[in-house]
C-alpha positions in Angstrom: -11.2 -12.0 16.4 -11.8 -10.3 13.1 -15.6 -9.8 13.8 -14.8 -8.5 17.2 -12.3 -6.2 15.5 -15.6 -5.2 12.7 -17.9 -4.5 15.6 -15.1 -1.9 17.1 -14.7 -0.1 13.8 -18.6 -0.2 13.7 -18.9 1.7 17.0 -15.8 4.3 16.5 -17.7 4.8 13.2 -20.9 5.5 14.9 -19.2 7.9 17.8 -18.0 9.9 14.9 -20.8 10.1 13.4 -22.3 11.3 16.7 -19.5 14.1 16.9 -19.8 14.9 13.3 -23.8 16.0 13.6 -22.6 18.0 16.1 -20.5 20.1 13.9 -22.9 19.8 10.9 -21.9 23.5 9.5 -18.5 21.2 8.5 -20.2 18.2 7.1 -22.0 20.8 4.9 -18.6 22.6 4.1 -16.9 19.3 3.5 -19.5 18.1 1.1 -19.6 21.3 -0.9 -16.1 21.5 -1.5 -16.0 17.5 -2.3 -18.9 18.8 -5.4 -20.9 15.2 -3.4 -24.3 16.6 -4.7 -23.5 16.0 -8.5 -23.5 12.3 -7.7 -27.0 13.0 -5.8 -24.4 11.6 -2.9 -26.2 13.0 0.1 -24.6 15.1 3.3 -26.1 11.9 5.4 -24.8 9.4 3.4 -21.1 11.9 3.1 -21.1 11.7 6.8 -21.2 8.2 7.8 -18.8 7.9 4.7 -16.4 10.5 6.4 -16.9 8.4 9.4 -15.5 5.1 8.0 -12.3 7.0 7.1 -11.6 8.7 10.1 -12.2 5.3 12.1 -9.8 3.4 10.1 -7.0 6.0 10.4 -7.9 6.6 14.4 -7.9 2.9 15.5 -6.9 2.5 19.2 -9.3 5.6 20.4 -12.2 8.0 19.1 -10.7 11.2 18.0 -11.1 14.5 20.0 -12.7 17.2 17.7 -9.7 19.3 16.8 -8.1 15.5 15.6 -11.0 14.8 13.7 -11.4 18.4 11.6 -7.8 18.4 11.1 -8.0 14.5 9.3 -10.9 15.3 7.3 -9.4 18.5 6.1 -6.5 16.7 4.6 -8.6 13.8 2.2 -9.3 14.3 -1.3 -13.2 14.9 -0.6 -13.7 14.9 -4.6 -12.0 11.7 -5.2 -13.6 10.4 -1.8 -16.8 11.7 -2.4 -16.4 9.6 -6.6 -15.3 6.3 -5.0 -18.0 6.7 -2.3 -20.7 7.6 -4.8 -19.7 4.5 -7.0 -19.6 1.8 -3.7 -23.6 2.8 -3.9 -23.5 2.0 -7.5 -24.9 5.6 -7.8 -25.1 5.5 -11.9 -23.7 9.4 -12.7 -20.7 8.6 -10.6 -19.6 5.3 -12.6 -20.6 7.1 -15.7 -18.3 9.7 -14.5 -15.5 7.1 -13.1 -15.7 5.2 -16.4 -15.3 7.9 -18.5 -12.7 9.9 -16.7 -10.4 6.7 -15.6 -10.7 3.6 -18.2 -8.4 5.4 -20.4 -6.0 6.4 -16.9 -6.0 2.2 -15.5 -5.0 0.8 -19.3 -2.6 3.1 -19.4 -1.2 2.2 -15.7 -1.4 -1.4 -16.6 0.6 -1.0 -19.7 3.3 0.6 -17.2 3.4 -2.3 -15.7 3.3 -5.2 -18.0 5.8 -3.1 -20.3 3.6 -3.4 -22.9 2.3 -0.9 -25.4 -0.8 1.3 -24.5 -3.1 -0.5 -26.9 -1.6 -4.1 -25.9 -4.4 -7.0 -25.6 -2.5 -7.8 -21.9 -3.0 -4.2 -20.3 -6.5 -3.8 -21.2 -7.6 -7.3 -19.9 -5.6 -6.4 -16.5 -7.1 -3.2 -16.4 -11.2 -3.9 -17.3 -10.8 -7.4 -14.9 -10.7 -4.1 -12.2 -13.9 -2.8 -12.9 -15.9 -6.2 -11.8 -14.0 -5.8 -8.2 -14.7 -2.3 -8.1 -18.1 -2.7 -9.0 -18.4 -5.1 -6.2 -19.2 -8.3 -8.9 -18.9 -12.1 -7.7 -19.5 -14.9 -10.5 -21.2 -11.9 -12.6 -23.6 -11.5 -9.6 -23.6 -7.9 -7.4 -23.2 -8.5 -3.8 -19.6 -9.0 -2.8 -19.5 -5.2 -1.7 -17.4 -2.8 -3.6 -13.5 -2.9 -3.7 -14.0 0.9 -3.3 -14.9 0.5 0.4 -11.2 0.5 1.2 -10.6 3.8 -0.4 -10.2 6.4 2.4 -9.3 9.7 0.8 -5.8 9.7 2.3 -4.9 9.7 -0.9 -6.1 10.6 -4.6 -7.9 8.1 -6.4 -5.5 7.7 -9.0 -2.5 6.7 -6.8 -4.9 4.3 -5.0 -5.8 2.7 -8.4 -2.5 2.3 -9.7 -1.4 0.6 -6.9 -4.3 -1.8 -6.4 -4.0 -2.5 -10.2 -0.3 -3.3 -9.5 -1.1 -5.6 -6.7 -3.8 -7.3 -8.9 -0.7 -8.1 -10.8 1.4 -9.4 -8.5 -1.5 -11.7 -7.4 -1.7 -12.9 -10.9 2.0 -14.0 -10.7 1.8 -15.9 -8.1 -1.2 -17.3 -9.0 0.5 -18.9 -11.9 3.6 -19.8 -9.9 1.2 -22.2 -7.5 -0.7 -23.6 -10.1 3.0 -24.4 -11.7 4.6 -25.4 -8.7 1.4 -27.7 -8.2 1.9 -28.8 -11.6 5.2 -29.7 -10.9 4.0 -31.8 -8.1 1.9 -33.9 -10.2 4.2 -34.6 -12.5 6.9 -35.8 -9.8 4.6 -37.0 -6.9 5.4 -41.0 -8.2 8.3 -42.3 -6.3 9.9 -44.9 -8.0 8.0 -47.9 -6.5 4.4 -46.5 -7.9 3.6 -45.3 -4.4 2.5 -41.2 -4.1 4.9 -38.9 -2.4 3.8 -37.7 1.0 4.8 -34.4 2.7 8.0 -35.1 2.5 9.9 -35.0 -0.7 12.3 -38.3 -1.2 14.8 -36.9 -2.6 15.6 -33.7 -0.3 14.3 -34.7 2.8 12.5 -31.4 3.6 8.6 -30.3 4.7 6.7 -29.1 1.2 4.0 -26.9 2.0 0.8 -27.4 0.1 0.6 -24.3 -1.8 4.2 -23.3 -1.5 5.0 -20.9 -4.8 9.2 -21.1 -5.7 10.9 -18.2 -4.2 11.3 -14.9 -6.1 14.8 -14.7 -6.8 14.7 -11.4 -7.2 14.1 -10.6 -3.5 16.9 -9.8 -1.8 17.6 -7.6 -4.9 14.4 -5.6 -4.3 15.1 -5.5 -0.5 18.8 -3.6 -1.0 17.3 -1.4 -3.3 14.3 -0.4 -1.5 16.3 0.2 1.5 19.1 2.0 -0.1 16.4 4.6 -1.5 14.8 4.7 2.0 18.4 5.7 3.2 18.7 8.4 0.8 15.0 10.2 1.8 15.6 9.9 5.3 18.7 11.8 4.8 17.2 14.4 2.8 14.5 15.1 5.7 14.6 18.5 7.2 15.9 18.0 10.5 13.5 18.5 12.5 11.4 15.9 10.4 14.2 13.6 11.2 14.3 14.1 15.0 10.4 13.3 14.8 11.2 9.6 13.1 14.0 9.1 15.5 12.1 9.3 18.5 9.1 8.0 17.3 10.7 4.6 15.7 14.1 4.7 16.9 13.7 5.9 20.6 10.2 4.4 20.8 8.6 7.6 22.4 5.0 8.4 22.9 3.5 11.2 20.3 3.0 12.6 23.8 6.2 12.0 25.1 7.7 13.4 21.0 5.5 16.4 21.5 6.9 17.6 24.8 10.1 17.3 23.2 9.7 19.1 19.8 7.2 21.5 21.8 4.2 20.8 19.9 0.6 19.5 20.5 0.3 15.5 20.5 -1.9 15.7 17.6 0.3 18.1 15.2 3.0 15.2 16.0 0.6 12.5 14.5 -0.2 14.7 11.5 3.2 15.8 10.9 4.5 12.0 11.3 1.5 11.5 8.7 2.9 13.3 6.0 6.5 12.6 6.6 5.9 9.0 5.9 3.8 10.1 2.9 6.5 11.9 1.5 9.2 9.3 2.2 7.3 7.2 0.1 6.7 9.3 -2.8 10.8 10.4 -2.8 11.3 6.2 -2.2 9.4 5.0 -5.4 10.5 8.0 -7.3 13.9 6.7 -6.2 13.1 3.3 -7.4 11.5 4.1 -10.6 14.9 6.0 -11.9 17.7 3.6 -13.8 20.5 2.8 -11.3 24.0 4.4 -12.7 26.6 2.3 -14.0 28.4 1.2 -11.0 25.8 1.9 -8.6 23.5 -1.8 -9.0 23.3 -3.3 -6.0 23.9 -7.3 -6.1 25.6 -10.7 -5.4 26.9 -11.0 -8.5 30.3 -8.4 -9.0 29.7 -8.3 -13.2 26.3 -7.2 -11.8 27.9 -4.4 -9.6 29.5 -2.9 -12.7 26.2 -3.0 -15.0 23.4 -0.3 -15.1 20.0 -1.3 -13.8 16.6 0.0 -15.3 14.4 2.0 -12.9 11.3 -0.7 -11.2 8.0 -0.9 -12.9 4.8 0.3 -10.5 4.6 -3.5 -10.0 8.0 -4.2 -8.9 7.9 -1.3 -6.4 4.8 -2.9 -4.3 6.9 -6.0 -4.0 9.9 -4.0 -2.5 7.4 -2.5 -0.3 6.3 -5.8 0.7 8.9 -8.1 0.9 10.7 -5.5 3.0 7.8 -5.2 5.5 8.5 -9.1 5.6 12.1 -9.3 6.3 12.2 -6.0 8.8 15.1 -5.4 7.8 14.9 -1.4 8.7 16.5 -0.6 11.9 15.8 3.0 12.3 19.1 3.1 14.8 21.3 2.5 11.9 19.3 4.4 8.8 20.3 7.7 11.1 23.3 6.8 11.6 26.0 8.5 10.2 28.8 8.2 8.0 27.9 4.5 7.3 28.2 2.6 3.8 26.7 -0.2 2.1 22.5 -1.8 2.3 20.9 -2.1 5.4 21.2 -5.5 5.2 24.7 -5.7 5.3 24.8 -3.1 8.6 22.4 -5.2 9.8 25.2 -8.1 9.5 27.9 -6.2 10.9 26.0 -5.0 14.0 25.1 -9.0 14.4 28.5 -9.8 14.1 
């Protein structure tokens, strides 16, 4: 149950909290070197912040102290300690945010409506932000701050860019349900006067209520994102790959992958950390380039023999997502060697 799942959170929160005033000398570092006090963002208030961070990465248990210290070393404590400040509505942090990030967002949202930086489009996408972040309902305070999701684990910027791009891609398919309901209206007569009912007369099949037409640009998005998954994994260091392997593939324990690798349980966890960090930084850089002539992956053979442009920030997140919604990763066959074509297509093969 989601509140039974809030009440958890709520009481990891509060044992690290406990642990944390235990080790106050590193609260105090923590908030120095995050520059919290120009905000007037207190070590109290810093703390139970820190806490909220930690308990969303450490979900199953409560972190031992040596697990905890090494998490909190890694944030961005200046970017946290920003969004934290402005979640209070703390006035010198959104003075500071405003003035240090308007100018950063248009210019993100410009990226990705392909428009020019002083384009009507991108500045709308880019202020309709600030209400959410502000935490603004119907113009009223009091829907809590979109910056309460914002954990540190990375910097602010990359965290706003891709919110702004899924504000986007909410947008779209916004628009496609009110056309598709549009579209309903305007064909829900059968012929006799009588209204259509869940099934459509002339195919036969269930329509959902709110079902938006299907992107047909999604099993394009799915080869690439995989093909540029292939292509990071490959260029892992080795013992980065043996981590993944037995972690995903081999479905070890960070136990079990520490014995192995001889090294502590929590250095696995970290180190898996940052190897899926960088995978995705060298997988959208990958997607962001323009696909050779030759190399464009699609149904279509004229396609196959055309160059493709690199993905807009907008595109990527829906190659991250639609390919979290197929599965179609098997981490079995990304290690595998000497193999050719998507992952889809192995994927066939091996069903075959």
């Amino acid at each position: 149950m989601p509140g039974e799942a809030k009440n958890v959170s709520e009481i990891r929160a509060a044992a690290i909290v406990a642990l944390l005033k235990q080790r106050w000398n590193f609260v105090e570092t923590l908030h120095g070197q995050a520059d919290a006090a120009r905000f007037a963002f207190t070590r109290q208030r810093f703390a139970v912040e820190l806490a909220r961070s930690a308990a969303s990465r450490f979900k199953l248990q409560t972190p031992s102290w040596m697990e905890l210290e090494e998490y909190l070393s890694t944030l961005h404590l200046a970017d946290f300690a920003l969004a934290c400040a402005c979640g209070d509505g703390a006035e010198a942090a959104w003075e500071f945010f405003v003035g240090n990030y308007r100018a950063y967002l248009r210019s993100c949202a410009a990226a990705i409506l392909k428009r020019g930086g002083d384009a009507p489009e991108a500045r709308e996408l880019a202020d309709s932000l600030f209400a959410e972040l502000y935490g603004l309902a119907d113009g009223r305070r009091g829907a809590g701050s979109l910056f309460r999701y914002f954990h540190g684990r990375s910097s602010l910027k990359t965290w706003l860019r891709a919110v702004l791009a899924q504000r986007h891609i909410d947008g779209i398919r916004a628009a496609r349900r009110c056309e598709s309901l549009d579209a309903d209206d305007r064909a829900g007569q059968l012929p006799d006067g009588h209204l259509r009912t869940g099934t459509d007369y002339r195919r036969g099949d269930a329509l959902g209520p709110l079902a938006a037409p299907p992107d047909p640009y999604r099993e394009k998005y799915v080869a690439r994102f995989c093909s540029a998954l292939r292509d990071a994994l490959q260029k892992l260091a080795p013992a980065d790959g043996q981590r993944i392997r037995r972690y995903y593939a081999e479905e070890k324990t960070l136990a079990e992958v520490g014995v192995l690798g001889a090294e502590h349980e929590s250095s696995v966890s970290r180190n898996l950390e940052r190897i899926r960090r960088e995978l995705r930084e060298r997988v959208e850089a990958t997607l962001r380039q323009d696909m050779p002539r030759g190399d464009a992956i699609g149904s279509n053979a004229e396609a196959n023999h055309a160059a493709e442009r690199g993905l807009s920030d907008a595109q990527i997140a829906l190659c991250f997502e639609y390919a979290t919604e197929d599965a179609p990763i098997d981490f079995n066959l990304l290690f595998s060697s000497g193999s050719e074509g998507t992952m889809q297509g192995e994927r066939r093969r091996k069903d075959s």
